[in-house]
SEROMAR-926119 format. One record per residue (C-alpha): x, y, z. Coordinates in Angstrom, 1 decimal. Layout:
# SEROMAR-926119
+--------+--------+--------+
|     c1 |     c2 |     c3 |
+--------+--------+--------+
|      X |      Y |      Z |
...
+--------+--------+--------+
# end
This chain:
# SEROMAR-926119
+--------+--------+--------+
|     c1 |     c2 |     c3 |
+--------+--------+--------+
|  156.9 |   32.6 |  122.4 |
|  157.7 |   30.9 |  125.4 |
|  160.9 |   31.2 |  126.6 |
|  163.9 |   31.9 |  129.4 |
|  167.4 |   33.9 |  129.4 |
|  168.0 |   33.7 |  133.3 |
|  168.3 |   30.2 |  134.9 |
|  170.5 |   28.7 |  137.8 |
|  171.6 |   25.3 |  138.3 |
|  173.1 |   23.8 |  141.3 |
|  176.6 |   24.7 |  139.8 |
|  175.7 |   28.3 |  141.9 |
|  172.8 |   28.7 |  144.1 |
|  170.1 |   26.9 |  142.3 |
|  168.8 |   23.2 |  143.6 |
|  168.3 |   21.4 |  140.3 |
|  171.3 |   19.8 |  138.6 |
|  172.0 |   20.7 |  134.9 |
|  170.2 |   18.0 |  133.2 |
|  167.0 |   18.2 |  135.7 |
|  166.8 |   22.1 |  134.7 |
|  166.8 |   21.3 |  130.9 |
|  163.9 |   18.6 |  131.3 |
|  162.0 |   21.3 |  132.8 |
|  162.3 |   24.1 |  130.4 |
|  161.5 |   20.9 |  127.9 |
|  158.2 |   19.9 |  129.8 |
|  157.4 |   24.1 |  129.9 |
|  157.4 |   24.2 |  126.1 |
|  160.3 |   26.3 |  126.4 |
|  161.7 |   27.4 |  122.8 |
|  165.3 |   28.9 |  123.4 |
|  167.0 |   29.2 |  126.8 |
|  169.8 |   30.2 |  128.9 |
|  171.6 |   28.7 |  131.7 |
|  173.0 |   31.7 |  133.8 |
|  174.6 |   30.1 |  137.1 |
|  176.9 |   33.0 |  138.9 |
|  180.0 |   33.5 |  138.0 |
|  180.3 |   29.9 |  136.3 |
|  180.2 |   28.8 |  133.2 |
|  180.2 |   24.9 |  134.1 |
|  176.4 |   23.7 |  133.4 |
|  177.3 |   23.9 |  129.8 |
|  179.5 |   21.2 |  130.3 |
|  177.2 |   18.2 |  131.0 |
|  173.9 |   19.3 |  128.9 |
|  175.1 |   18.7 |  125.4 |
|  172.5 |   19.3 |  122.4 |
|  169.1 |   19.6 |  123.0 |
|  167.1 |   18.6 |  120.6 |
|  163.9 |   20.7 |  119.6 |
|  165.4 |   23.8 |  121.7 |
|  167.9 |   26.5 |  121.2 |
|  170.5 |   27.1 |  123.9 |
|  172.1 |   30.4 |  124.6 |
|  175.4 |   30.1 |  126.4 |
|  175.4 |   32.8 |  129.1 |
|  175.9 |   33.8 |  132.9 |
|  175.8 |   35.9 |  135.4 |
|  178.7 |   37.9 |  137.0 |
|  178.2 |   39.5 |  140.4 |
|  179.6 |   42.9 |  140.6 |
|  179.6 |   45.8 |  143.6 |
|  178.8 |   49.6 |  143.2 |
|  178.7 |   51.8 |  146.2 |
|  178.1 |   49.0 |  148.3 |
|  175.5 |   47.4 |  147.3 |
|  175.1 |   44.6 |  144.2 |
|  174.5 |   44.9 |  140.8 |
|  174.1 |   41.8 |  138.4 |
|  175.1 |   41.7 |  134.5 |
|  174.1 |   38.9 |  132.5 |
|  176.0 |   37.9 |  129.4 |
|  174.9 |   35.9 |  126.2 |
|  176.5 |   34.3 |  123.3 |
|  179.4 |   33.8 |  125.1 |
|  182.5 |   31.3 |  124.3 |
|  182.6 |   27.9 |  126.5 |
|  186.2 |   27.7 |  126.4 |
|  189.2 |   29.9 |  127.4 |
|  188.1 |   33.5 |  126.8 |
|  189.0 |   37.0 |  128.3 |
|  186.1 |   36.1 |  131.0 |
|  187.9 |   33.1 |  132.5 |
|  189.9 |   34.7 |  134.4 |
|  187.6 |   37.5 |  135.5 |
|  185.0 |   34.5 |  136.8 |
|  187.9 |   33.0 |  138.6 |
|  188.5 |   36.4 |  140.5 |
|  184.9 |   36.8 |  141.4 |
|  184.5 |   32.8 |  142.7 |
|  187.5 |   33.6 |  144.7 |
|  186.2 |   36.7 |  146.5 |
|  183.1 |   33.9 |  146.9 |
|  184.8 |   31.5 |  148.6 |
|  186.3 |   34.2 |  150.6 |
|  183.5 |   36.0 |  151.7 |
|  182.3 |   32.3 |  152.8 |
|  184.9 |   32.4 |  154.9 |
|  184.7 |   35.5 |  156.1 |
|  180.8 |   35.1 |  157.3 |
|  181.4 |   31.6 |  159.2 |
|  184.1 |   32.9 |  161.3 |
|  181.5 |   35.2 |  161.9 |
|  179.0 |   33.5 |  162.4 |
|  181.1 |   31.2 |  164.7 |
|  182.4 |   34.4 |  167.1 |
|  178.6 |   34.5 |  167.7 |
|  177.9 |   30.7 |  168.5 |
|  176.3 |   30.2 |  165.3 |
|  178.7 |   26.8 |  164.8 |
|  178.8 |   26.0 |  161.7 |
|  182.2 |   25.3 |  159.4 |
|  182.9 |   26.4 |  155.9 |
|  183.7 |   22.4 |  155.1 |
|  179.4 |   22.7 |  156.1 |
|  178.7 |   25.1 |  153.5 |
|  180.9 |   23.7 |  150.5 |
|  178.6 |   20.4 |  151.4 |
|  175.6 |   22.4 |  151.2 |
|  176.7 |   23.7 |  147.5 |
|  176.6 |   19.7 |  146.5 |
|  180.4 |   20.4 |  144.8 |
|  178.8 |   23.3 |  142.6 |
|  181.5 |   25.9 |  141.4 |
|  180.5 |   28.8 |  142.4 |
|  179.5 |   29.3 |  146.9 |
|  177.0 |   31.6 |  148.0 |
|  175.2 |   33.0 |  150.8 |
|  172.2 |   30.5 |  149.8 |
|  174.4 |   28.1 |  150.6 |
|  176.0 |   29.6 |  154.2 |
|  172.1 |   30.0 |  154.8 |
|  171.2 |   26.2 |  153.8 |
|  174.0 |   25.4 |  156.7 |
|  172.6 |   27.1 |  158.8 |
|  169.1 |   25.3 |  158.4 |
|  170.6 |   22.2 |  158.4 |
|  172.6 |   22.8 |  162.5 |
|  168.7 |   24.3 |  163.3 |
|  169.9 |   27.4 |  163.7 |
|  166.9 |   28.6 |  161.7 |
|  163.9 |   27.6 |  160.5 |
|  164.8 |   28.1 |  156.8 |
|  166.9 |   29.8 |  154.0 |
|  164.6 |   33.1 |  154.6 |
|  164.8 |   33.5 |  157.8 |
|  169.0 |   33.1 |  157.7 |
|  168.5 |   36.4 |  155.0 |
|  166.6 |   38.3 |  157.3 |
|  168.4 |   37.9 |  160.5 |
|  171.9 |   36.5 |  161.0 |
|  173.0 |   36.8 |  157.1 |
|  171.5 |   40.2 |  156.8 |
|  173.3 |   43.9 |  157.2 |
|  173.6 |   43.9 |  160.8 |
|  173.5 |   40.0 |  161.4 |
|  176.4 |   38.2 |  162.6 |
|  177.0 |   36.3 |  159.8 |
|  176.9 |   39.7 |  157.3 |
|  179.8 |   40.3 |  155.0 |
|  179.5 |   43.0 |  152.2 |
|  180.3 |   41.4 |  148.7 |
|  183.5 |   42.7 |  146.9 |
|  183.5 |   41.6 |  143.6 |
|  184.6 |   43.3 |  140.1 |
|  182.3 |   46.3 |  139.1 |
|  180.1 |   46.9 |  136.6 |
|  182.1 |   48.5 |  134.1 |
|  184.0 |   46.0 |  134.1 |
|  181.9 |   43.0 |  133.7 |
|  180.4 |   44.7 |  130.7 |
|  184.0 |   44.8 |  129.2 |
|  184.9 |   41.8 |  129.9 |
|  181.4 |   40.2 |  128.4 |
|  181.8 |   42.3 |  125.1 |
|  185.7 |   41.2 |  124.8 |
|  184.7 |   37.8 |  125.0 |
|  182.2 |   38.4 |  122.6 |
|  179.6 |   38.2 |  124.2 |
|  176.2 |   40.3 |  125.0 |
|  176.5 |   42.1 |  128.4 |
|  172.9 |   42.7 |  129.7 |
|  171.4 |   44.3 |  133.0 |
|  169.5 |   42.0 |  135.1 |
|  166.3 |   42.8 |  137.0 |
|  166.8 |   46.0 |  137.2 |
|  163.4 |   46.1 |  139.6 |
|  165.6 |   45.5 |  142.1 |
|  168.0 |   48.0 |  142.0 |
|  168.2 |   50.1 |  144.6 |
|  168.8 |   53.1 |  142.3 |
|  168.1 |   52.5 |  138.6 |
|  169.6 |   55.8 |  137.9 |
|  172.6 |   53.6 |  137.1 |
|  170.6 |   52.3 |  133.7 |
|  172.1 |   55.5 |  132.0 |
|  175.2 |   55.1 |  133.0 |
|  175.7 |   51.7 |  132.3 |
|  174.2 |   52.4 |  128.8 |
|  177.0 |   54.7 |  127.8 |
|  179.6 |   52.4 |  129.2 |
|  178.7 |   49.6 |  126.8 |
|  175.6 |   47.8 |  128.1 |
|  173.4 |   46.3 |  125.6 |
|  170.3 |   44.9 |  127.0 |
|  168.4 |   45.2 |  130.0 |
|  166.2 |   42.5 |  131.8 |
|  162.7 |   44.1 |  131.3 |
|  160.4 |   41.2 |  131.1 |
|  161.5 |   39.6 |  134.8 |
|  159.6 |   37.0 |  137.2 |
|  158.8 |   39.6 |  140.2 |
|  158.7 |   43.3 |  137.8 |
|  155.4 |   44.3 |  137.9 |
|  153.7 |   45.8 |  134.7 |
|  154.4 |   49.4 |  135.5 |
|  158.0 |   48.6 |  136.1 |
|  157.6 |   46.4 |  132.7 |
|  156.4 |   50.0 |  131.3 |
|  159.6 |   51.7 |  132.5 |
|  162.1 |   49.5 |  131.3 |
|  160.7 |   49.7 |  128.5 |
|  161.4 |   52.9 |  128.5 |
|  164.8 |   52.7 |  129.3 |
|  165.5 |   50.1 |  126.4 |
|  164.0 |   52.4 |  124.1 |
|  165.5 |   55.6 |  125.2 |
|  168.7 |   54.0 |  125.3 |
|  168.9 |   51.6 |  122.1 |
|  168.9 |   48.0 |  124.7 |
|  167.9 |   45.2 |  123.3 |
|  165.2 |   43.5 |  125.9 |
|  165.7 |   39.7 |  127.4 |
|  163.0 |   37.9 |  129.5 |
|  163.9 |   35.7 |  132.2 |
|  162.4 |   34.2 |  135.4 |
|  165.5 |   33.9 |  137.4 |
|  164.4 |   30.2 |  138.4 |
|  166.4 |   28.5 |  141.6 |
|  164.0 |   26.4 |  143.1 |
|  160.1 |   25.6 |  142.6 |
|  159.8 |   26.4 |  146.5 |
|  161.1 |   29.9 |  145.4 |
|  160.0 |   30.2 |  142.0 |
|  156.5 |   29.2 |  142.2 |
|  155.3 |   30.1 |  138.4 |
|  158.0 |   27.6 |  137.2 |
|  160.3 |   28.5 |  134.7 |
|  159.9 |   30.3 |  131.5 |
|  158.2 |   33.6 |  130.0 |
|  155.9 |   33.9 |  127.7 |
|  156.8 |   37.5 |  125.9 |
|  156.0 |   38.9 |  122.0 |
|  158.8 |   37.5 |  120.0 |
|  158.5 |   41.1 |  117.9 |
|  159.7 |   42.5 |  121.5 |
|  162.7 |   40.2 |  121.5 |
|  163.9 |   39.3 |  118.1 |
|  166.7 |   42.8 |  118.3 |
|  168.4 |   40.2 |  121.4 |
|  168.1 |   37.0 |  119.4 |
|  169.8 |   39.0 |  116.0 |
|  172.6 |   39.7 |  118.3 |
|  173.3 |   36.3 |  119.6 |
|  172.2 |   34.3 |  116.2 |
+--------+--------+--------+
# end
């Protein structure tokens, strides 16, 4: 079956606006989807029903552990006031923040841009990001393009660098499963330790991202692993943001025997 659990929309740091994301999965053939913009819930909001294809309400919260970034997905979630609001207004607030934070940065080192420059760049999406400090920077000609900002002035090191502090882990899963929602690791192939997977798993994660647009099949193989040793349900996303990024398009298409335990939880 052909479908997609991890999705972005302009409302973060994707390019396509809610509408043009759901004609896509629609032209891919794509059966059941979610839209998971960071730390925003506010896609949901201008799709409506869709005929012929099941919608998952869900997101992505950024979190930080031992300075570095770890990304939990939830599903099945409630689209109006729930424990999670306030926990994704936190985390768009450190956003905005850390925006701030890497232009005057950025500035000090005659990169010129303002953060007025990167809210345009965001195209009044809810939730700011580095793609979008980046995109600024492309835009003065500072750099050639979004890459090339993430490798040199936006990376560790670069003037325009500014670690993320957002909620942890822990306490994105709490906040997911108090909502009553599905709290799920995402691509956990890019981890820098996935040592954490265990850890997570006894602190109430439920899932874990094994079917993923970059994992290769041995990593497929090990996550695997993981779900089974630890009782996770598996999801399947491509992470889409952009066809210049995401080549292969959006949607998976994965065993539906390998993903029906998710979609009993979020029936």
């Amino acid at each position: 079956m052909i479908v997609d659990f991890h999705s972005h929309t302009c409302e973060s740091d994707g390019t396509l606006r809610p509408a043009e994301l759901v004609a896509a999965m629609r032209k891919r053939g794509v059966s059941i989807f979610s839209i998971t913009d960071h730390d925003t819930l506010q896609a949901y909001e201008s799709i409506g029903e869709i005929e012929g294809a099941r919608v998952v309400p869900g997101i992505e919260i950024n979190t930080t552990w031992r300075g570095g970034e770890v990304h939990i997905l939830g599903y099945g979630l409630p689209l109006d006031e729930s424990p999670l609001t306030a926990t994704l207004e936190k985390n768009r607030t450190e956003r905005r923040s850390r925006v701030e934070r890497m232009v005057a940065g950025l500035s000090k080192a005659g990169y010129a841009i303002t953060y007025d420059d990167v809210v345009a760049e965001s195209g009044g999406g809810d939730s700011l990001g580095r793609p979008h400090v980046a995109k600024a920077l492309v835009r003065a000609k500072f750099v050639k393009d979004v890459q090339s900002a993430f490798r040199s002035l936006l990376a560790r090191g670069g003037p325009g660098y500014e670690p993320s502090l957002y909620i942890t882990p822990y306490e994105a899963i709490d906040v997911i499963a108090r909502s009553g929602g599905v709290p799920v690791l995402a691509h956990p192939g890019r981890l820098k330790d996935d040592a954490i997977i265990d850890d997570l798993a006894m602190r109430g994660l439920q899932g874990i991202e094994v079917f993923y647009g970059t994992h290769t099949p041995s990593q497929v193989a090990r996550y695997r692993g993981f779900a089974k040793r630890h009782g996770l349900v598996m999801t399947a996303g491509s992470d889409f943001h952009d066809i210049r990024w995401n080549v292969k398009g959006v949607g998976m298409d994965v065993d539906e025997d390998d993903l029906r335990p998710f979609l009993e939880l979020v029936a």
